[in-house]
C-alpha positions in Angstrom: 118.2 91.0 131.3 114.4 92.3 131.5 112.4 93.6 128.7 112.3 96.8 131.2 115.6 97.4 131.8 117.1 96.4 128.6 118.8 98.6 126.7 116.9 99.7 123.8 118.0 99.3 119.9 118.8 102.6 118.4 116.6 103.8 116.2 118.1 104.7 112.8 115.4 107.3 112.3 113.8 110.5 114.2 110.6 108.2 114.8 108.8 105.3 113.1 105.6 106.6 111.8 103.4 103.7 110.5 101.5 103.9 107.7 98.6 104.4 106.2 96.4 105.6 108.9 92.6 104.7 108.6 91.5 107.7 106.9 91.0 108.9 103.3 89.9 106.4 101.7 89.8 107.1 97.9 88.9 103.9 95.7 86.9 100.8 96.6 86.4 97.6 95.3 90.3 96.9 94.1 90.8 94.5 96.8 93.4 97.0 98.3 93.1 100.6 100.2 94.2 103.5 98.2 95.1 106.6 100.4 95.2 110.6 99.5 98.1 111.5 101.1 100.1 114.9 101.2 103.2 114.9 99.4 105.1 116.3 103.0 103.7 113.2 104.6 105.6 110.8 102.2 108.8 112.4 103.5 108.0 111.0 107.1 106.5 107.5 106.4 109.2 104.9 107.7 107.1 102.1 107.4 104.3 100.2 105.7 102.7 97.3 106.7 100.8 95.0 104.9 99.6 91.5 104.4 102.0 88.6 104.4 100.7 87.8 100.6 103.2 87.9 98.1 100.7 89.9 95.3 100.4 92.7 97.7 103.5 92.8 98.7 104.0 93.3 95.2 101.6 95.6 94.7 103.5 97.8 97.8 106.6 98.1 96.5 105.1 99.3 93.0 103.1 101.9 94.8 106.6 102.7 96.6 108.5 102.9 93.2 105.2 105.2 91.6 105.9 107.5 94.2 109.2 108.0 94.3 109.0 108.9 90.6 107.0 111.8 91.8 107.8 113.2 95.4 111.6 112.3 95.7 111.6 110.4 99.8 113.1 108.1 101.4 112.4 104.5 100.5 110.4 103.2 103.5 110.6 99.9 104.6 108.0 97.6 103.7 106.7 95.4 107.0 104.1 92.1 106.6 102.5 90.7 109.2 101.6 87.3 111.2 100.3 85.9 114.1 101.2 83.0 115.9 97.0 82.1 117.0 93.9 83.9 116.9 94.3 87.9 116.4 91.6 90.5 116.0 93.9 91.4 112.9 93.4 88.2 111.4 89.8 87.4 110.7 87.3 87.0 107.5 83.4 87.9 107.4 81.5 84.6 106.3 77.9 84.2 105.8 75.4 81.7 103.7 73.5 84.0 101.5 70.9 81.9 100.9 69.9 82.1 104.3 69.3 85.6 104.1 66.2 87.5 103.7 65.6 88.2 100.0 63.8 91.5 100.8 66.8 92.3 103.3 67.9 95.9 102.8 71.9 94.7 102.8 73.2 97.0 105.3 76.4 94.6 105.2 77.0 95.4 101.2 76.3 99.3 101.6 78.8 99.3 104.8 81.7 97.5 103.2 84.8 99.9 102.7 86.4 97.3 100.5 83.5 96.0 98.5 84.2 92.7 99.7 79.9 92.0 99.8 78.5 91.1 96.7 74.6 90.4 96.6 72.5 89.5 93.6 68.9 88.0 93.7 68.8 84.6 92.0 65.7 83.1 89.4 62.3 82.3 90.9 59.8 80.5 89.8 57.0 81.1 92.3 54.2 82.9 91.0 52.6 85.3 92.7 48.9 87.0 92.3 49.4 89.7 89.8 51.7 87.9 87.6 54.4 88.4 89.9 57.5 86.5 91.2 58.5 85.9 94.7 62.0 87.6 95.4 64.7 84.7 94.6 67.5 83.6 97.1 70.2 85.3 97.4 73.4 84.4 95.2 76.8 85.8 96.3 78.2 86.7 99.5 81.7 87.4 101.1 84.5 88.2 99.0 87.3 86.8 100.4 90.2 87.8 98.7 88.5 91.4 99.7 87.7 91.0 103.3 90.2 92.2 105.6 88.1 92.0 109.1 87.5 95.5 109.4 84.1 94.4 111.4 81.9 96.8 110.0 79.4 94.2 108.7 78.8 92.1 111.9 76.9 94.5 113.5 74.6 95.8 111.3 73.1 91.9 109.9 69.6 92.7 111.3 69.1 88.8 111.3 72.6 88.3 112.6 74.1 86.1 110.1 77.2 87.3 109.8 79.8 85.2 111.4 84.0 85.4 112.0 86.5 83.3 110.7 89.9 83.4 111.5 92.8 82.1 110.3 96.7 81.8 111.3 98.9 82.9 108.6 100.7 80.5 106.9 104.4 80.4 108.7 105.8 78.4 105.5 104.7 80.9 103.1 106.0 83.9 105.4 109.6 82.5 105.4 109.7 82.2 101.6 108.3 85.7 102.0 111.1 87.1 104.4 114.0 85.8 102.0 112.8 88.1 99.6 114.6 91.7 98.8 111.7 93.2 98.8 110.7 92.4 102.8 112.7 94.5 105.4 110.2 93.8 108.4 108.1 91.3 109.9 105.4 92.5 113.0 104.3 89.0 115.1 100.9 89.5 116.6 100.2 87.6 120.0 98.5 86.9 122.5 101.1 86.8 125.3 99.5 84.5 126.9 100.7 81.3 125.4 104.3 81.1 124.5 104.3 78.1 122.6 102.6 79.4 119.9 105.0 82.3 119.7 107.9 80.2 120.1 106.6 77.5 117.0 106.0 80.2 114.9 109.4 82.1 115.9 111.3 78.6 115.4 110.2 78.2 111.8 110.7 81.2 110.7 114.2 80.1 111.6 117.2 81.8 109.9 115.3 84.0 107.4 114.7 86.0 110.3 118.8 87.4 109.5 117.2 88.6 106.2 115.4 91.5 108.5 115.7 95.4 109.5 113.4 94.8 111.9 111.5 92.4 114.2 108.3 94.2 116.0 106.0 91.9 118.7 102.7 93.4 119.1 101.0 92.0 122.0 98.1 92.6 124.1 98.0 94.3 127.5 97.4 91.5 130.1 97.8 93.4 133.0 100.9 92.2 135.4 101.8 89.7 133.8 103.1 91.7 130.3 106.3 92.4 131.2 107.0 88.6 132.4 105.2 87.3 128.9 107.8 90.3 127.1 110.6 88.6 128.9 109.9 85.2 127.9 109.1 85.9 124.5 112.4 88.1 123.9 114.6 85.2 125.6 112.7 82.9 122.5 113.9 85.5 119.8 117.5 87.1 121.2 119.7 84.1 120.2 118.9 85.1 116.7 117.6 88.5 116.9 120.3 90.5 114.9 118.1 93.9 113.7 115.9 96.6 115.4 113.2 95.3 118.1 110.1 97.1 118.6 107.8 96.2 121.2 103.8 97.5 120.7 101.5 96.9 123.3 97.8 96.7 122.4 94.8 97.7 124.8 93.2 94.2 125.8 89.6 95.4 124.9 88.7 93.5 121.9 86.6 89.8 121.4 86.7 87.3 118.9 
């Protein structure tokens, strides 16, 4: 059966609406995004997706349980998610600060939303006319733990330093995390271009996959061929798909 012409899960809800949107930002430097949000809004948020870390899962369903002590809602599912190879999602800022300018104005530290740039000038010993000192190196740099790609640095480097690393999330770690009470969703990030990867990642995932509400594939828009890469990628999961199936398709505008 075709992705097209399947017939579609039923939704157990009015709507899905995703949370938190990119907006509001109210604290900075935590390592995690703190949102103002409406009380009527907490009524209407489904789902939350995070990182596939067990600490912030953690940290998710505490905020969950904090709120529910204030605004009585509907517990909303709590999402992590993967990727099976290199995502736009799933990248780090890295730079050597000691190859930085130590005059630079850090446009990268003042542009962080997550504090996740520290820069401090190290010790020098060059003496300068006047009984001054030459500005030391730089000491510090990317924050990892911090970092969660946002992007907002890479542009503004005026020396361009700033480079991307990405990463695959750890398919071990994700099982271990999917078994746990706390996870009700998992949102697979890929490509569509390369089913292999998919189907690796989709094999060891393996039977925690039962453990799930729901399974949501967020793929890129390639054109003609997305609904052929949609039906390949469902025929790898439907043996031992048993929840909800979303399908998300992303606008194929971004670069590594």
């Amino acid at each position: 059966m075709s992705a097209k012409n399947q017939k579609p899960h039923k939704n157990p809800h009015s709507s899905f609406n995703f949370f938190p949107p990119r907006t509001n930002l109210s604290k900075r430097g935590t390592g995690l995004s703190l949102y103002v949000v409406p009380a009527s809004r907490c009524e209407k948020v489904d789902c939350i997706d995070c990182a596939a870390d067990a600490s912030v899962v953690s940290a998710v369903n505490e905020g969950i349980e904090a709120a529910r002590e204030i605004v009585p809602l509907r517990r909303p599912w709590v999402m992590i998610s993967v990727n099976d190879n290199e995502d736009l999602h799933f990248r780090k800022a890295e730079f050597d600060p000691a190859d930085c300018p130590p005059d630079c104005s850090r446009p990268c530290e003042v542009v962080c939303p997550a504090n996740a740039i520290s820069l401090v000038e190290g010790k020098s010993t060059v003496e300068l006319p006047h009984s001054t000192r030459s500005p030391g190196a730089l000491k510090g740099g990317v924050i990892t733990e911090r970092c969660y790609g946002c992007g907002r640095c890479f542009p503004v480097c005026p020396f361009d330093k700033i480079s991307v690393v990405t990463y695959v999330r750890n398919a071990t770690a994700t099982t271990e995390l999917l078994k746990r009470d706390n996870v009700d969703a998992v949102e697979i990030h890929t490509s569509g271009r390369q089913s292999a990867f998919f189907r690796e990642l989709w094999n060891h995932l393996g039977d925690a996959i039962r453990y799930l509400r729901l399974v949501a594939v967020n793929l890129l828009d390639i054109g003609d061929s997305t609904i052929s890469s949609m039906n390949t990628m469902y025929s790898i999961m439907e043996l031992q798909l048993d929840c909800y199936n979303l399908w998300q398709v992303s606008p194929c505008c971004f670069k590594l």
